[in-house]
C-alpha positions as a Markdown table, in Angstrom:
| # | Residue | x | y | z |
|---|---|---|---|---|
| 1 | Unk | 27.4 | -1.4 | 19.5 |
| 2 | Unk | 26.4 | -5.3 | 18.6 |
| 3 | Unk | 27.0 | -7.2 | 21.5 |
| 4 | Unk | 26.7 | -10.1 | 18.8 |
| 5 | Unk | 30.2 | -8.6 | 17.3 |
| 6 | Unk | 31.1 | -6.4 | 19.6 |
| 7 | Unk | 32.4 | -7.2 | 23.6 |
| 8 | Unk | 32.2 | -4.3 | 26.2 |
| 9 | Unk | 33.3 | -4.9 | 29.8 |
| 10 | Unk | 31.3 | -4.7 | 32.9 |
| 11 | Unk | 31.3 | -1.4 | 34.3 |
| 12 | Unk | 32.4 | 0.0 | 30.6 |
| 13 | Unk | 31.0 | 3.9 | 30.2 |
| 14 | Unk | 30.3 | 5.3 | 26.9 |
| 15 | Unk | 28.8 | 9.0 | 27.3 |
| 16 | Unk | 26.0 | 10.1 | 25.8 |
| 17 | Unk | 27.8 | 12.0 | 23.3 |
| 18 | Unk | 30.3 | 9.3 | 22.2 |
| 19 | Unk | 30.7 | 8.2 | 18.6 |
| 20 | Unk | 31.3 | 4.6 | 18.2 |
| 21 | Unk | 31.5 | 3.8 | 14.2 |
| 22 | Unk | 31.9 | 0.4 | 15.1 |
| 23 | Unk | 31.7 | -1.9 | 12.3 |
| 24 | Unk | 30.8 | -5.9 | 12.2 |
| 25 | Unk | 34.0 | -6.7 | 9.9 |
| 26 | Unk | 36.6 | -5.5 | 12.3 |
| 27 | Unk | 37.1 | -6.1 | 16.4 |
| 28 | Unk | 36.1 | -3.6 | 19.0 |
| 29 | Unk | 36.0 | -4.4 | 22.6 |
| 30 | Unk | 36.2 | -2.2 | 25.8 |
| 31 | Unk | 37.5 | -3.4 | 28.7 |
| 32 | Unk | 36.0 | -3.8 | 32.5 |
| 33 | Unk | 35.6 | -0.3 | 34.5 |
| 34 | Unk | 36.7 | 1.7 | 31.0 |
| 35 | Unk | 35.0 | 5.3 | 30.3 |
| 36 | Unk | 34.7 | 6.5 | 26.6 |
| 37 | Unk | 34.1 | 10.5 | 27.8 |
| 38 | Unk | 32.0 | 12.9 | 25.8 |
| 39 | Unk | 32.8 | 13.9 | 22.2 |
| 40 | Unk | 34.9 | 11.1 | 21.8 |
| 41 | Unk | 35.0 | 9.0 | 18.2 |
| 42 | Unk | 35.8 | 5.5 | 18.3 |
| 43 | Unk | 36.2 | 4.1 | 14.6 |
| 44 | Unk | 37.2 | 0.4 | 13.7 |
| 45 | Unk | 36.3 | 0.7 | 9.5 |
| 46 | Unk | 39.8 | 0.4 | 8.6 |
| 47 | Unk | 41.0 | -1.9 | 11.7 |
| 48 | Unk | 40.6 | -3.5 | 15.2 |
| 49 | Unk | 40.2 | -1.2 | 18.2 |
| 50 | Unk | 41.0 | -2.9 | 21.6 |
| 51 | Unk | 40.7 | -1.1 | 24.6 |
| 52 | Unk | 42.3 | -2.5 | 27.7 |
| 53 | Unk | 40.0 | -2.3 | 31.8 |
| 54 | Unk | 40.3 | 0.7 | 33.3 |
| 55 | Unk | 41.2 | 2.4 | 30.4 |
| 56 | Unk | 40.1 | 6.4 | 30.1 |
| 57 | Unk | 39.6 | 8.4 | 26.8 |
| 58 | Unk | 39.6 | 12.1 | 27.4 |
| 59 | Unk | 36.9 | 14.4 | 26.0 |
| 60 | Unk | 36.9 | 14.8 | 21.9 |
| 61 | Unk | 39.3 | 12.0 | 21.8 |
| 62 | Unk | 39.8 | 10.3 | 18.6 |
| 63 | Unk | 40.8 | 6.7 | 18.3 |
| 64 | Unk | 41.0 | 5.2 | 14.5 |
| 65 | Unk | 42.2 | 1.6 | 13.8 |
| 66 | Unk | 44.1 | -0.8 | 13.6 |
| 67 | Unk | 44.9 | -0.2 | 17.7 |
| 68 | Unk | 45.4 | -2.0 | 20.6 |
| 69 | Unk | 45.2 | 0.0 | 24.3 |
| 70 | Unk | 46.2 | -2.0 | 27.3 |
| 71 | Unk | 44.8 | -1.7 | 30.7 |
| 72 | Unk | 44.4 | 1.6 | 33.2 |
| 73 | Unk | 46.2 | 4.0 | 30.3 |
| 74 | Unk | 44.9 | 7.2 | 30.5 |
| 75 | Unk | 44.4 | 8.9 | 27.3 |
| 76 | Unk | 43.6 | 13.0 | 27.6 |
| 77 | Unk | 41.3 | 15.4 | 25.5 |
| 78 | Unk | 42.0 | 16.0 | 22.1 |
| 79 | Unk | 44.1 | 13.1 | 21.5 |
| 80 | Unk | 44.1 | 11.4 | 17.9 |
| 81 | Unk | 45.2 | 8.1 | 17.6 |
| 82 | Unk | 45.0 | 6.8 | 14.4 |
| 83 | Unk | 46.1 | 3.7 | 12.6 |
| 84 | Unk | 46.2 | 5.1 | 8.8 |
| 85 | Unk | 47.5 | 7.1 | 6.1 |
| 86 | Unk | 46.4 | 7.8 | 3.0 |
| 87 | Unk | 48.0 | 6.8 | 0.5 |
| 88 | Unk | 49.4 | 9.6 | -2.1 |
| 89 | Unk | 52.2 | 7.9 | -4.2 |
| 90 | Unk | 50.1 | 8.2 | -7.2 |
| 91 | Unk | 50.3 | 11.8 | -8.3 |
| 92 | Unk | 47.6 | 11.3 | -11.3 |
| 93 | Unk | 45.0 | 10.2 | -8.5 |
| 94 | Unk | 43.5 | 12.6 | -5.7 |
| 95 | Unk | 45.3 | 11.8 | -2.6 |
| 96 | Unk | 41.2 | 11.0 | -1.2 |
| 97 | Unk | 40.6 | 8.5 | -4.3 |
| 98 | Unk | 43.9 | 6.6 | -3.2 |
| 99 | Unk | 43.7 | 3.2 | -0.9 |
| 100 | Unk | 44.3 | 4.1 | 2.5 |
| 101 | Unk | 47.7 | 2.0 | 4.3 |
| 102 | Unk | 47.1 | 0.8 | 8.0 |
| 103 | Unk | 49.9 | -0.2 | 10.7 |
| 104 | Unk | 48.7 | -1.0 | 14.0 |
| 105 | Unk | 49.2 | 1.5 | 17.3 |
| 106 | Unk | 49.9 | -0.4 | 20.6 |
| 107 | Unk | 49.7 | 1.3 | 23.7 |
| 108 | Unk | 50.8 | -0.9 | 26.5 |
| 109 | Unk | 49.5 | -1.2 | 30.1 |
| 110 | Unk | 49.1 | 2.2 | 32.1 |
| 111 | Unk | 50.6 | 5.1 | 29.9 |
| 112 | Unk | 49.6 | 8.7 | 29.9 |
| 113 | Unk | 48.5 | 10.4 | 26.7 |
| 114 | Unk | 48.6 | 14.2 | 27.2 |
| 115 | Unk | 46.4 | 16.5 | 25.9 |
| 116 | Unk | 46.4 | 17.1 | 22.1 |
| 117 | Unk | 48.7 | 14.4 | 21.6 |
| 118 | Unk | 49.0 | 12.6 | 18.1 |
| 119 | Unk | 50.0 | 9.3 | 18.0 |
| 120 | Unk | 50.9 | 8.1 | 14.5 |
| 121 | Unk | 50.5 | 4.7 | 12.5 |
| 122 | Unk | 53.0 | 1.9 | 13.5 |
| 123 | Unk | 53.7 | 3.2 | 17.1 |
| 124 | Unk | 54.2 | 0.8 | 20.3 |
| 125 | Unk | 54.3 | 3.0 | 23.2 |
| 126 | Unk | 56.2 | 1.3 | 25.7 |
| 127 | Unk | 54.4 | 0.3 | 29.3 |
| 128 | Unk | 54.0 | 3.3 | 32.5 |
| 129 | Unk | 55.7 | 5.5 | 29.8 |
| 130 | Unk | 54.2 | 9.3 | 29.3 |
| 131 | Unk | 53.8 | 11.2 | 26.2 |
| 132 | Unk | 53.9 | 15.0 | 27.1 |
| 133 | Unk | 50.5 | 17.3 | 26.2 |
| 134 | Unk | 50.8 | 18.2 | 22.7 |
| 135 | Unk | 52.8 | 15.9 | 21.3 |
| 136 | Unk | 53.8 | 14.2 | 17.9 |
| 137 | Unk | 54.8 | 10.4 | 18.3 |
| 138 | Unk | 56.4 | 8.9 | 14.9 |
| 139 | Unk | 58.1 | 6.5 | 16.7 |
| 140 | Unk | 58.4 | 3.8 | 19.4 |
| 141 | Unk | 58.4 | 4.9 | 23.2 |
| 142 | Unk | 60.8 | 2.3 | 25.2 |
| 143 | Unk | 58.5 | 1.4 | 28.2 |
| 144 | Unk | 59.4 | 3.5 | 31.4 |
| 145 | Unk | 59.8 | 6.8 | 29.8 |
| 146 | Unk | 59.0 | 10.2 | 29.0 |
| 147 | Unk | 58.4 | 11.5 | 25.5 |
| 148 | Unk | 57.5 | 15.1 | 24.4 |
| 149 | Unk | 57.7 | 17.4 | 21.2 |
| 150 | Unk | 57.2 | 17.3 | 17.7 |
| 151 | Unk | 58.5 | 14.6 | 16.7 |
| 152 | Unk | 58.6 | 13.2 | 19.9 |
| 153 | Unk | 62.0 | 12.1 | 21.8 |
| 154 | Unk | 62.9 | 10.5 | 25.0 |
| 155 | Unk | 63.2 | 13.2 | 27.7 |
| 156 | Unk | 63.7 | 11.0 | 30.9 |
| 157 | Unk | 63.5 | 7.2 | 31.6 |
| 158 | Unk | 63.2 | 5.4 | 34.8 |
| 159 | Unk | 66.1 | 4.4 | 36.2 |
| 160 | Unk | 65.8 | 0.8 | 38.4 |
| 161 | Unk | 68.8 | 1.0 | 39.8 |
| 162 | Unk | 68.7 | 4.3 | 41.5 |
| 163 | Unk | 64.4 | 4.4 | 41.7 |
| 164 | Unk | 64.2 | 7.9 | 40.2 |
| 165 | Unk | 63.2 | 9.2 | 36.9 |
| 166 | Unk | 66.2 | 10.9 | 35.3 |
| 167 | Unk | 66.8 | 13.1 | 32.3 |
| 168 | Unk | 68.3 | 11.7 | 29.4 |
| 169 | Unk | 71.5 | 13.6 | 29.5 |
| 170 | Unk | 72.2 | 12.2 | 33.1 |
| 171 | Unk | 71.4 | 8.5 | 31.8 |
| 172 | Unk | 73.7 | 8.5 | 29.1 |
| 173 | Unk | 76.9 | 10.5 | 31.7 |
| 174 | Unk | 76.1 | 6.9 | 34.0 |
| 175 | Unk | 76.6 | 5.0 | 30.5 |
| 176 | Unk | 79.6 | 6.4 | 29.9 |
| 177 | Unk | 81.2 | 6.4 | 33.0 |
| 178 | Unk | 80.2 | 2.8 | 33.6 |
């Protein structure tokens, strides 16, 4: 990492056996207090990678740009977060020879990424919202909520009226009888 290009927090841990393919062309930065664990790949060749204080990413963790992570998120092992596509609309080209597309990943302030999650390109995961071990995110998470499968959908949100989290079916019976 080039401190030149390149801004890591006070505190930040990178493991021994981290992978940062950090390039000069594109932003990386790491937070205050922030751990990169082992096996981890950081990669900022095809866009930014921000990664918020006291921010964790889990053992073999991939993160692949353009992405922004807020502050104290917790991302598990065997996460992949990645930023681009490859293109394939051109069926006389190899899908590998074809330019690759890029949407940026947001991951606000203190959200859980389970364990083998995959977060897809485009994405804004909403702030204190979980994404359940394992799962497939293709589309936003509202903040304050619970996502899980493949594709991932809204299982329970926090309700501020009542202080409890509560399943979606129970959300939308208060809707209704409002």
């Amino acid at each position: 990492m080039n401190p030149f290009y390149h801004k890591k927090g006070d505190d930040a841990v990178f493991r021994s056996t981290s992978r940062l393919d950090v390039l000069p062309f594109n932003a990386f930065s790491v937070g205050n207090n922030s751990v990169i664990e082992d096996y981890a790949v950081i990669n900022n060749g095809m866009g930014h990678v921000l990664i918020g204080a006291g921010t964790f990413v889990g053992l073999y963790g991939v993160v692949i740009g353009p992405v922004s992570i807020g502050n104290q998120v917790i991302i598990a092992q065997h996460v992949v977060i990645s930023g681009l596509n490859h293109g394939y609309d051109n069926i006389h080209v190899p899908i590998k020879d074809q330019p690759c597309k890029t949407s940026e990943i947001i991951i606000e302030d203190e959200c859980w990424i389970g364990a083998n999650a995959v977060i897809t390109a485009g994405v804004r995961i909403g702030k204190h919202s979980v994404v359940a071990a394992g799962s497939v995110v293709t589309k936003d998470v509202p903040a304050y909520s619970v996502v899980g499968g493949n594709p991932a959908r809204v299982l329970k949100r926090y309700n501020f009226q009542t202080s409890e989290w509560e399943g979606v079916k129970k959300l939308q019976i208060l809707e209704i009888v409002s």
